[in-house]
TIDREN-152334 format. One line per field, with one value per residue (C-alpha): residue number from 1; residue in three letters; x, y, z. Coordinates in pm, 1 decimal. Layout:
<drenmis>
seq	c(NUM,...)
type	c(ALA,...)
X	c(X,...)
Y	c(Y,...)
Z	c(Z,...)
</drenmis>
This chain:
<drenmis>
seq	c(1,2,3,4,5,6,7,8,9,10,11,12,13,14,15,16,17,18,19,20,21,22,23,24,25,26,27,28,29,30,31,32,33,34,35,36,37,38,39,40,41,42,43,44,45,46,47,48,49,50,51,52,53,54,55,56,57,58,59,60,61,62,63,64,65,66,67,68,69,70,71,72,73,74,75,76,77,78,79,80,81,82,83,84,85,86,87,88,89,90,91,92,93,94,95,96,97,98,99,100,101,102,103,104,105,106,107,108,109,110,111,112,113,114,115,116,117,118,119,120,121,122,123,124,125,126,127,128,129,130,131,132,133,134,135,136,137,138,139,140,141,142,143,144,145,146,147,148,149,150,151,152,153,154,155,156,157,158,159,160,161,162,163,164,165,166,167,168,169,170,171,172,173,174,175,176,177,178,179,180,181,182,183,184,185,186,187,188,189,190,191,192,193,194,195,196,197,198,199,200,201,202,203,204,205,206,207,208,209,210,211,212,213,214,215,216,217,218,219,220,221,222,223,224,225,226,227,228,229,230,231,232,233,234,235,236,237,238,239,240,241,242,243,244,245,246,247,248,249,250,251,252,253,254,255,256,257,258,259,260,261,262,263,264,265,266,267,268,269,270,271,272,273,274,275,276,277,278,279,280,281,282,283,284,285,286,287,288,289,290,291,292,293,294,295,296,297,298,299,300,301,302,303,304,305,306,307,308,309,310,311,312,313,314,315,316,317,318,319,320,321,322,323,324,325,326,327,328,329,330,331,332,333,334,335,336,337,338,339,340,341,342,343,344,345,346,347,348,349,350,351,352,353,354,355,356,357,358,359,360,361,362,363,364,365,366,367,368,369,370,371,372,373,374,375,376,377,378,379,380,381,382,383,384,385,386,387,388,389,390,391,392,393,394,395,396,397,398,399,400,401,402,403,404,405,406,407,408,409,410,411,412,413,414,415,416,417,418,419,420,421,422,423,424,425,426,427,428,429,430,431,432,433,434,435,436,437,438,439,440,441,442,443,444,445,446,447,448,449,450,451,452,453,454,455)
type	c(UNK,UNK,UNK,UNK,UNK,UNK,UNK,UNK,UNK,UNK,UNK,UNK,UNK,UNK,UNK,UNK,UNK,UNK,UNK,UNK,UNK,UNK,UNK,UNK,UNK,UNK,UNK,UNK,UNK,UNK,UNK,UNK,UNK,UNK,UNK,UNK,UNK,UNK,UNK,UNK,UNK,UNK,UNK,UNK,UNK,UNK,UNK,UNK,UNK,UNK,UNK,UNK,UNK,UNK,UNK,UNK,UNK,UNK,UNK,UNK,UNK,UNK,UNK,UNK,UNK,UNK,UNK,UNK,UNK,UNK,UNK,UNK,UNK,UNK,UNK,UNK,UNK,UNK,UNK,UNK,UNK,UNK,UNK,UNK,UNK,UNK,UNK,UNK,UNK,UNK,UNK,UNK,UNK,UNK,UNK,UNK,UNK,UNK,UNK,UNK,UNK,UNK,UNK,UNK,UNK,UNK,UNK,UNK,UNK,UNK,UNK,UNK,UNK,UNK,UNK,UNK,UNK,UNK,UNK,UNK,UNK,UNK,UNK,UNK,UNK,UNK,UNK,UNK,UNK,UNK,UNK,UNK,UNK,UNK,UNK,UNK,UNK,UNK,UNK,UNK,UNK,UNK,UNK,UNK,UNK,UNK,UNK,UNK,UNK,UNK,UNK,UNK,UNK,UNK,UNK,UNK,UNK,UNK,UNK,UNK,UNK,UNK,UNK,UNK,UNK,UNK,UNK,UNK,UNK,UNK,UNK,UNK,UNK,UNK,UNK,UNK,UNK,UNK,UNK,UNK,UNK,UNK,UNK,UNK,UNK,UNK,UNK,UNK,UNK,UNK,UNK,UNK,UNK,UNK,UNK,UNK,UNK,UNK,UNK,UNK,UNK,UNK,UNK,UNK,UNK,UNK,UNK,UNK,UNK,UNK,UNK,UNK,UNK,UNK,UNK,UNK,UNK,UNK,UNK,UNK,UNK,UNK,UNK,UNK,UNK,UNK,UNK,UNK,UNK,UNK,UNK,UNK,UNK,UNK,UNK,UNK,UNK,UNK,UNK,UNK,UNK,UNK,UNK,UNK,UNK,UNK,UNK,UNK,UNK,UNK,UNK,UNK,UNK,UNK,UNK,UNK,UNK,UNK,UNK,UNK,UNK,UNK,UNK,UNK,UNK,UNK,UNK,UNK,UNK,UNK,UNK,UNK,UNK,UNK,UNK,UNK,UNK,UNK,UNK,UNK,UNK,UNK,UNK,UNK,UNK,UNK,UNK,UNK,UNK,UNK,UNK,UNK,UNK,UNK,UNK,UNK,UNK,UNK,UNK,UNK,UNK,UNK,UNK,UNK,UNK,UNK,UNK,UNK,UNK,UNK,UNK,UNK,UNK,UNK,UNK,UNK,UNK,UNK,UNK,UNK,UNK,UNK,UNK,UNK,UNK,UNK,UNK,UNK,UNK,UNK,UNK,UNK,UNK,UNK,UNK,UNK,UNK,UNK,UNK,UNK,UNK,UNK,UNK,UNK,UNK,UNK,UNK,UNK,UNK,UNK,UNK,UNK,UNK,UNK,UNK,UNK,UNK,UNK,UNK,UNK,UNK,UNK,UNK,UNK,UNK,UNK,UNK,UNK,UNK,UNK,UNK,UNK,UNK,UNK,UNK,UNK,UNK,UNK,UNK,UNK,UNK,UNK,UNK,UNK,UNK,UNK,UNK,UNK,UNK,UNK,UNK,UNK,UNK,UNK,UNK,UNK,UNK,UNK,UNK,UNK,UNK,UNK,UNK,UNK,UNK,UNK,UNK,UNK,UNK,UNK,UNK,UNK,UNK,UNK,UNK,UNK,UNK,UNK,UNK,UNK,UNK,UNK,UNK,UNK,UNK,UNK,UNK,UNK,UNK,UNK,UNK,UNK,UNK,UNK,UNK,UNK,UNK,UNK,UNK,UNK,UNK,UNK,UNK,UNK,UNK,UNK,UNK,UNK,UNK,UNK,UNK,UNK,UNK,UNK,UNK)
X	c(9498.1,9600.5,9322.1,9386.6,9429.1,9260.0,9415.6,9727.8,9842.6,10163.0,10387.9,10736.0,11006.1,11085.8,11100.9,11447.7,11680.2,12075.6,12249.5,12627.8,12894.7,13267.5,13498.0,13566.7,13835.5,13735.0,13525.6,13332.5,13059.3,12713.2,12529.9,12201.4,11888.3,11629.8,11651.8,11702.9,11420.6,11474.3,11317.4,11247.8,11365.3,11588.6,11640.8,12287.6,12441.1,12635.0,12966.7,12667.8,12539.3,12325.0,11933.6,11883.0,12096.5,11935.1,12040.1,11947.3,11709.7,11566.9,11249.9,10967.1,10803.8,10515.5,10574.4,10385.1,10086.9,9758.2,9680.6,9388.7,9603.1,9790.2,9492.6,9416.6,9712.3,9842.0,10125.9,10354.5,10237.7,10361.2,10694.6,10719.3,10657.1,10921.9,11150.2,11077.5,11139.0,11471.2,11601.1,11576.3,11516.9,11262.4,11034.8,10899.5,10715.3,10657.5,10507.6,10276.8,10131.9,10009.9,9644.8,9481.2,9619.4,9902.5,10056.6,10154.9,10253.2,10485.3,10593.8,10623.8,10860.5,11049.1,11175.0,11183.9,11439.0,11658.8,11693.7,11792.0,11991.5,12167.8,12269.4,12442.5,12631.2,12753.6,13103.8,13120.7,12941.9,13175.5,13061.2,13006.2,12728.9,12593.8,12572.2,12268.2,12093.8,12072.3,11932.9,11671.3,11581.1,11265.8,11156.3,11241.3,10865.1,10674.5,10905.1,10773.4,11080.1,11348.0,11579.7,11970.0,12148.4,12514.0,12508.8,12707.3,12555.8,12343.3,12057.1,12075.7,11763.7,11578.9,11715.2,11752.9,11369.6,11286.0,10953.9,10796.1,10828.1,10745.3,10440.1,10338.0,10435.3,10196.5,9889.2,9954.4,9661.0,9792.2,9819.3,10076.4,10248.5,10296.2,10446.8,10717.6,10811.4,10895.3,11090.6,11279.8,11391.2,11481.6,11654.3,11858.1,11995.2,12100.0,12269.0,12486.7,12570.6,12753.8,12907.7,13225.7,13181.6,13253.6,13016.7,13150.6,12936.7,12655.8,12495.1,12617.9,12510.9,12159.3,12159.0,12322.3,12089.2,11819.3,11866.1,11909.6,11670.4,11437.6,11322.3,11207.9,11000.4,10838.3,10760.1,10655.8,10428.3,10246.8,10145.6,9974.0,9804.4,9731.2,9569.7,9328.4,9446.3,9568.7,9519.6,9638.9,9863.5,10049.8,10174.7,10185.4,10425.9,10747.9,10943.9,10831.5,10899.2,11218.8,11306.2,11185.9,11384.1,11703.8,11686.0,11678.8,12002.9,12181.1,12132.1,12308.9,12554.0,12702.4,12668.8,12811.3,13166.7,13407.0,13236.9,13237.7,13578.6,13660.5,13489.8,13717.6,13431.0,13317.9,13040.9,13063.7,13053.5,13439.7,13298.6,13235.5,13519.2,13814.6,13738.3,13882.1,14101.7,14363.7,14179.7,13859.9,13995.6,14238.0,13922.4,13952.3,14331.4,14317.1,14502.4,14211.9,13960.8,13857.0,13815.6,13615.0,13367.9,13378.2,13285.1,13014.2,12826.1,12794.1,12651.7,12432.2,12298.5,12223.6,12050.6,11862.8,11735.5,11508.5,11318.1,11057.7,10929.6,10955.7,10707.4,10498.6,10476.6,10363.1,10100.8,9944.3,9887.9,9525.3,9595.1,9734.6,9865.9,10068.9,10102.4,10289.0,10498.0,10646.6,10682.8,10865.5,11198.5,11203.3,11192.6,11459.5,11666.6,11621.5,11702.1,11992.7,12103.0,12102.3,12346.1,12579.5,12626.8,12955.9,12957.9,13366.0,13255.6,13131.9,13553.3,13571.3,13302.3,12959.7,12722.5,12372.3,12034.0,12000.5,11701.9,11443.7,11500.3,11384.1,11105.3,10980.1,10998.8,10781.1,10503.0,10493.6,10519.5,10165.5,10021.2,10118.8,10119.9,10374.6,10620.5,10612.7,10706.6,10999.7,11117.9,11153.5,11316.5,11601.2,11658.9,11663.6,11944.5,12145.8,12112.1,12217.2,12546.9,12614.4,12942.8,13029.9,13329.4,13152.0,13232.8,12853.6,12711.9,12488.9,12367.3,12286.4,12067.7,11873.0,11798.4,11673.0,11456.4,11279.8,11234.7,11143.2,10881.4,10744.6,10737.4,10492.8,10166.2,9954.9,10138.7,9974.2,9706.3,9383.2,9486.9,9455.3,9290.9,8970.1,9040.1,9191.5,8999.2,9212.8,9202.7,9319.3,9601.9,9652.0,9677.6,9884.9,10171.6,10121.1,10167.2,10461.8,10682.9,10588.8,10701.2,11020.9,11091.6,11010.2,11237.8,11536.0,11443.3,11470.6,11776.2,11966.0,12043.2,12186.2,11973.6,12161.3,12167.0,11957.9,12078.4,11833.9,11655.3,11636.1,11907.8)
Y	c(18364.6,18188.3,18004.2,17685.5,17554.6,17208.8,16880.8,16739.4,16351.5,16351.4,16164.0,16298.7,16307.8,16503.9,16810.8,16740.9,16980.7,16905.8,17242.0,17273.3,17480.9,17533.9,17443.1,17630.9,17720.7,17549.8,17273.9,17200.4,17384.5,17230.8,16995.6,17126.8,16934.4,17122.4,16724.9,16833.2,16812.0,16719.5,16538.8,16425.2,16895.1,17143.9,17037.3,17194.4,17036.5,17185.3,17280.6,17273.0,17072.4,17137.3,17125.6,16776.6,16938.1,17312.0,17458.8,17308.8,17308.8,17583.9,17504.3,17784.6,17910.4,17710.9,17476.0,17215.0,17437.6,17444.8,17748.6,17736.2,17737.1,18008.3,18214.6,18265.0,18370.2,18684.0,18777.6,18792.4,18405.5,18350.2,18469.3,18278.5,17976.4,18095.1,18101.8,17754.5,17649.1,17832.2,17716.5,17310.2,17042.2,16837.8,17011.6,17241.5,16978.0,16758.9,17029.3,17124.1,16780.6,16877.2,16895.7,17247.8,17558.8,17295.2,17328.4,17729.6,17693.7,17401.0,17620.5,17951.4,17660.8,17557.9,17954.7,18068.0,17782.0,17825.0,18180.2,18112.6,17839.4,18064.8,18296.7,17945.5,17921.0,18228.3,18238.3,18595.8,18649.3,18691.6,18514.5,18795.1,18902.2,18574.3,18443.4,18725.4,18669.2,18308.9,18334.9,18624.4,18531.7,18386.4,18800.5,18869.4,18704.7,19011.0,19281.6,19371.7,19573.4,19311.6,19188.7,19111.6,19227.7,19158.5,18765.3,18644.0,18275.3,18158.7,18194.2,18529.1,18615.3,18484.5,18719.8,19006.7,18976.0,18836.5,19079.6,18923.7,18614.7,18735.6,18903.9,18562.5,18457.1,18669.4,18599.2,18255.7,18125.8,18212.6,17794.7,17761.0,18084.4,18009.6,17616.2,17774.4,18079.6,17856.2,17582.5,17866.2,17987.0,17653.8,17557.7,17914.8,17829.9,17482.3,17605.6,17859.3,17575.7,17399.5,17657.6,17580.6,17240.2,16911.5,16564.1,16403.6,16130.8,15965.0,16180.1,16478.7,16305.1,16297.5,16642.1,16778.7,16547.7,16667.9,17078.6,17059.6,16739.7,16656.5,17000.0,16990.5,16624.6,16827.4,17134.9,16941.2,16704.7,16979.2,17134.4,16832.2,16831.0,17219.4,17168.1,16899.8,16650.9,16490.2,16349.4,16597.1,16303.9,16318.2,16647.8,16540.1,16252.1,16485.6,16148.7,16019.5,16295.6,16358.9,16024.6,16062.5,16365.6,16153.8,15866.3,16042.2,16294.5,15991.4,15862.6,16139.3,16170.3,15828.5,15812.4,16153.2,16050.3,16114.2,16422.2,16569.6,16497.9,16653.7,16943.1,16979.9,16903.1,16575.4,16452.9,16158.3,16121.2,16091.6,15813.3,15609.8,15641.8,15710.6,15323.9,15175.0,15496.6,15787.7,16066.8,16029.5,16095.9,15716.2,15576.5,15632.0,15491.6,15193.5,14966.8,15065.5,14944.5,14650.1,14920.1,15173.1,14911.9,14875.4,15143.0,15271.5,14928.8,15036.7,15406.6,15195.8,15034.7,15324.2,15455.9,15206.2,15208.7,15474.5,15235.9,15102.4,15454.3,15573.2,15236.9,15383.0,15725.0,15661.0,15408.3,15712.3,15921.4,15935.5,16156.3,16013.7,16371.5,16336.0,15976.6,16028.7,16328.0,16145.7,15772.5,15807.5,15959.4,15727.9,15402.4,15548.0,15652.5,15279.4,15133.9,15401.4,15269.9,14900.8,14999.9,15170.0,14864.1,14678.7,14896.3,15003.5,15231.0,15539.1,15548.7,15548.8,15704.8,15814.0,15546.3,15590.3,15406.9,15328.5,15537.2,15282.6,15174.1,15535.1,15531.8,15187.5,15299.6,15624.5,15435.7,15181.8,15377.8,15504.0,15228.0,15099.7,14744.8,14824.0,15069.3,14773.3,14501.1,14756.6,14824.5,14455.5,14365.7,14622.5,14499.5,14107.5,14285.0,14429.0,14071.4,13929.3,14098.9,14123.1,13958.6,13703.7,13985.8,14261.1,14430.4,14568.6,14247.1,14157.4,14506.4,14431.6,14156.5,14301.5,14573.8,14434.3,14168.5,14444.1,14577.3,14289.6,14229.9,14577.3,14567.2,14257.3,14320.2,14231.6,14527.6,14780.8,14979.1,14962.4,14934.9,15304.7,15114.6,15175.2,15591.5,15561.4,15530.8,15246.2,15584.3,15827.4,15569.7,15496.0,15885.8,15923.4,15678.8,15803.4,16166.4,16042.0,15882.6,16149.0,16413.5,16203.9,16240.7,16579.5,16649.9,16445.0,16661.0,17008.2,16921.6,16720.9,16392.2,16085.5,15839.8,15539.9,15675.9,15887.7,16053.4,15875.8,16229.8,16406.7,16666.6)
Z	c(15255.8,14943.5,14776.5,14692.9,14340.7,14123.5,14255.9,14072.0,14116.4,13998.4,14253.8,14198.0,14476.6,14840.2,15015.3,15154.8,15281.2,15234.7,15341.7,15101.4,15230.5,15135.3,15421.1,15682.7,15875.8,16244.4,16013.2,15730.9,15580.1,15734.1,15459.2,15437.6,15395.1,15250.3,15180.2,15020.6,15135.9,14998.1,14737.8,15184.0,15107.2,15073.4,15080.1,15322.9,15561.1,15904.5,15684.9,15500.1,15190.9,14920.8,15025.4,14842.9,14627.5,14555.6,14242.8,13885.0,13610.0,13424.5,13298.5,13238.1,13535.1,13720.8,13397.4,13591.5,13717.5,13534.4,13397.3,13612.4,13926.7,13769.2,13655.4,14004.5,14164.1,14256.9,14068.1,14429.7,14420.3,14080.3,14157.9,14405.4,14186.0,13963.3,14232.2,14304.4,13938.8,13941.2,14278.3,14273.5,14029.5,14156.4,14464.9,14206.1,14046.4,14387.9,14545.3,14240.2,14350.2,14603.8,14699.8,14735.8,14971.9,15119.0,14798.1,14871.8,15209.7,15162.2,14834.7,15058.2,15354.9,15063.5,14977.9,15342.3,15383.5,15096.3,15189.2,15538.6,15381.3,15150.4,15428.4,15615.9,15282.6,15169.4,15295.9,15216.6,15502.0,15802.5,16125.0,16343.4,16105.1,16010.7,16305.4,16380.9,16069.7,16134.4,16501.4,16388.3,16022.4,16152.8,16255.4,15918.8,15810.2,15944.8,15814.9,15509.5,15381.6,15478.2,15247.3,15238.6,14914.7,15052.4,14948.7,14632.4,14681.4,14319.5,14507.2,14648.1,14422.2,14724.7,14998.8,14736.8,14680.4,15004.5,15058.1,14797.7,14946.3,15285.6,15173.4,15053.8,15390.8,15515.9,15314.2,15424.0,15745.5,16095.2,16111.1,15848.1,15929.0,16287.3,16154.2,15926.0,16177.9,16424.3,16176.5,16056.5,16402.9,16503.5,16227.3,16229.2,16582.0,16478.2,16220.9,16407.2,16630.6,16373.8,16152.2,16335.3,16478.2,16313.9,16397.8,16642.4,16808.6,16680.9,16926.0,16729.2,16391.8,16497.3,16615.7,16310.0,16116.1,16345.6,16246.6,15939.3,15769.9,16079.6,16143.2,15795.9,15836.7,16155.1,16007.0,15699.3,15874.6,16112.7,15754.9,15651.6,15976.3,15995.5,15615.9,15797.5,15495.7,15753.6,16060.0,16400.2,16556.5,16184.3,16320.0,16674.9,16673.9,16641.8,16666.3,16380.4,16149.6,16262.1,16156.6,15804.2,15773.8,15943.8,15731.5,15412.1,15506.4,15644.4,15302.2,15136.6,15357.7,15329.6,14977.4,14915.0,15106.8,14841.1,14642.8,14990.8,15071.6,14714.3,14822.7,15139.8,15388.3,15544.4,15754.1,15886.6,16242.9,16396.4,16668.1,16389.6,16136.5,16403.0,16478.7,16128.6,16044.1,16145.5,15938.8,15767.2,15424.4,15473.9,15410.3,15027.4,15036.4,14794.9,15135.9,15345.4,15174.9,15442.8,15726.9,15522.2,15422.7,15808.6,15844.0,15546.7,15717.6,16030.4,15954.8,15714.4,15979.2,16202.2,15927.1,15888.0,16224.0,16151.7,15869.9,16115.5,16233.6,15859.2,15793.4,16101.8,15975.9,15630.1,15690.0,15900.6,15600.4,15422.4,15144.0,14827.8,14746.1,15082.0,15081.9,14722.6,14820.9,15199.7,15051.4,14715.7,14852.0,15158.5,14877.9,14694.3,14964.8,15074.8,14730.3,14775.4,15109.0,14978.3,14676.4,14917.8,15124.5,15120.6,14820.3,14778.2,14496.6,14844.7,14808.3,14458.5,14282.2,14258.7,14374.1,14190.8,14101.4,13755.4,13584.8,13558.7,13875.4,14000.7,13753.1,13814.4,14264.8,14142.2,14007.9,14225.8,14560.6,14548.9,14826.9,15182.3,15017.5,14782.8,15017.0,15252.9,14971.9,14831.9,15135.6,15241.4,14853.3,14958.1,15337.0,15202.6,14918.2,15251.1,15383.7,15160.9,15155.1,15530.7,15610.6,15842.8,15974.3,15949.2,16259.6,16258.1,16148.4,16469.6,16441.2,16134.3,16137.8,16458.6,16254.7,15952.2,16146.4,16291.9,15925.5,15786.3,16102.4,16056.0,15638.6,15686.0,15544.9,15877.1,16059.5,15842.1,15966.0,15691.5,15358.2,15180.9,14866.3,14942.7,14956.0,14586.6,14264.2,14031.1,13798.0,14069.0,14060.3,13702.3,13661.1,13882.8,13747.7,13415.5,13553.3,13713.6,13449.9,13199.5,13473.4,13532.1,13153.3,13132.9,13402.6,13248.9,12922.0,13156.8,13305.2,13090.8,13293.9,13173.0,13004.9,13242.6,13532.7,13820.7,14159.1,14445.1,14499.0,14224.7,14231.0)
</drenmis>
């Protein structure tokens, strides 16, 4: 089994997986969520999406390791931590924060899900052959030979090299192995369900949402558990982690509207936009504007439905490792969420959170106290700007009382202060603005302005 490394405090972004595909011809490419997961994952979506966005930075391999942590592993291990580095922009250094053997097996989840991902997206791939690979991928863990060298995707590096991976798998405890099997084979089915089906209901949303984000929250979550950081019922409560994985993709979703449409693929749900429009693309027509905003506010609000079990699911956690990994994209996705509303610039532009902002949500998201107290700023910002026509408005404000009952301090279980040294925590926002900056140095972002996770 992997031994685990020293402790790192760093409190970065999610493990959020987005899935990114290139139409197709019966419907768009699924948006994958690895969801990415970030950076919640990879983080595509059905038609599929980037995993919270998959492919970016460059910067040297395990760059936020210890040399400690690197010292010991085996050099199968340290590939696969390059991997990581060259795959996504932000889970390498979130899951580096990690406490002990959890970090590899949510670093070993992380590959094993990009690769299936990469399959889902490769359009070179013709259905009749994909379709296979997706349902059996999960088999793939205990062949020590597999790997698929047919794939033209960026990130075929990870199927082209998948034994090295897999032997990683492998050397994982029969606890985390059996987890990420089973994730993987799910998630491989869902995704053959929608490689040639559009969202329809809101039904269909969720269970889109569901294969390709909330699988990741589940499979995420019975880690914690299996690594005893956790409590079991963490890894129990199914219900609960599948919301965390459907609030963040939600997120992206909605704010991604018009660089999906761009892209030839869409994914919001037709129950909800064939209310206010023809086609979902007359939503961006200057003369609809009233109706799209219409409609962005009421898949707002079912997003935001899922707030209250997010609030429930976080103030189970015990380790500040975990605690730091789960909260931080959940407050930026809700910061996220409250920019979007009412917000005409989803059918314009690119909606983002300025830099700061993200910086100032990092350090501060490090306590139940002070997720609760963000989380209520950003639903009294959405009240603020609910309108008296809003079609959704009733919705609306049911919704956000509930947040605003279930953000109040007295609903918390025991405050996690007394786990946390105040230098535990003062480490761990310094570690976390000088890791945003190093990250903005990697990978070349704006000074002005952030994407909500990370990509």
């Amino acid at each position: 089994m992997a031994g685990p490394c020293c402790k790192s405090a760093a409190p970065l972004s999610v493990f959020k997986r987005t899935l990114a595909v290139s139409p197709r011809s019966a419907g768009p490419a699924p948006r994958a969520a690895l969801p990415a997961l970030s950076a919640l994952l990879p983080a595509g979506r059905a038609g599929t999406r980037r995993a919270a966005r998959p492919i970016g930075a460059r910067y040297p391999q395990a760059a936020l390791l210890c040399l400690s942590c690197q010292g010991s592993m085996s050099g199968s291990l340290r590939t696969c931590y390059r991997y990581l580095n060259e795959t996504s922009r932000s889970f390498a250094a979130v899951i580096q924060a990690l406490d002990g053997e959890l970090r590899h097996a949510v670093c070993i989840f992380y590959l094993v899900l990009r690769a299936l991902d990469t399959v889902e997206d490769d359009m070179s791939i013709p259905l009749e052959k994909k379709v296979p690979l997706l349902h059996d991928f999960h088999s793939f863990l205990y062949q020590a030979e597999w790997c698929f060298t047919e794939s033209r995707e960026k990130d075929r590096q990870v199927l082209e090299d998948f034994p090295t991976i897999s032997v990683e798998f492998r050397n994982l405890g029969q606890e985390y192995r059996d987890v990420i099997s089973d994730i993987c084979h799910r998630m491989g089915v869902g995704m053959a369900e929608f490689l040639e089906k559009r969202v329809g209901s809101m039904k269909e949303w969720d269970k889109y949402c569901h294969y390709v984000a909330g699988l990741v929250g589940i499979g995420l979550s019975r880690l914690f558990s299996a690594s005893q950081l956790e409590d079991p019922e963490v890894g129990r409560d199914t219900e609960l982690a599948n919301s965390m994985g459907l609030f963040l993709q939600k997120t992206n979703i909605i704010r991604d509207y018009l660089e999906d449409q761009r892209e030839g693929r869409s994914f919001w749900p037709k129950e909800a936009w064939s209310q206010f429009a023809a086609q979902v693309e007359d939503l961006a027509l200057p003369q609809n504007l009233e109706s799209a905003l219409a409609c962005l506010n009421l898949l707002v609000t079912d997003a935001l439905r899922h707030v209250p079990d997010v609030i429930t699911y976080l103030s189970r956690l015990r380790n500040q490792s975990v605690f730091n990994f789960c909260a931080i994209p959940q407050v930026m996705a809700m910061a996220t969420l409250s920019a979007c509303y009412n917000n005409s610039q989803v059918f314009q532009g690119v909606v983002k959170i300025r830099k700061g902002q993200a910086v100032t949500l990092m350090m501060e998201a490090t306590n139940m106290g002070a997720v609760q107290a963000i989380i209520s700023q950003y639903s009294q910002e959405i009240l603020q700007k609910v309108s008296q026509t809003d079609p959704s408005r009733d919705k609306t404000l049911l919704i956000l009382e509930r947040i605003r009952e279930k953000a109040m301090p007295q609903d918390t279980l025991r405050s996690r202060a007394h786990h946390l040294s105040p230098v535990y925590l003062s480490a761990a926002m310094l570690l976390a603005a000088l890791s945003w900056q190093y990250l903005t140095a990697a990978v070349g972002q704006s000074p002005n302005t952030t994407d909500m996770q990370g990509h």
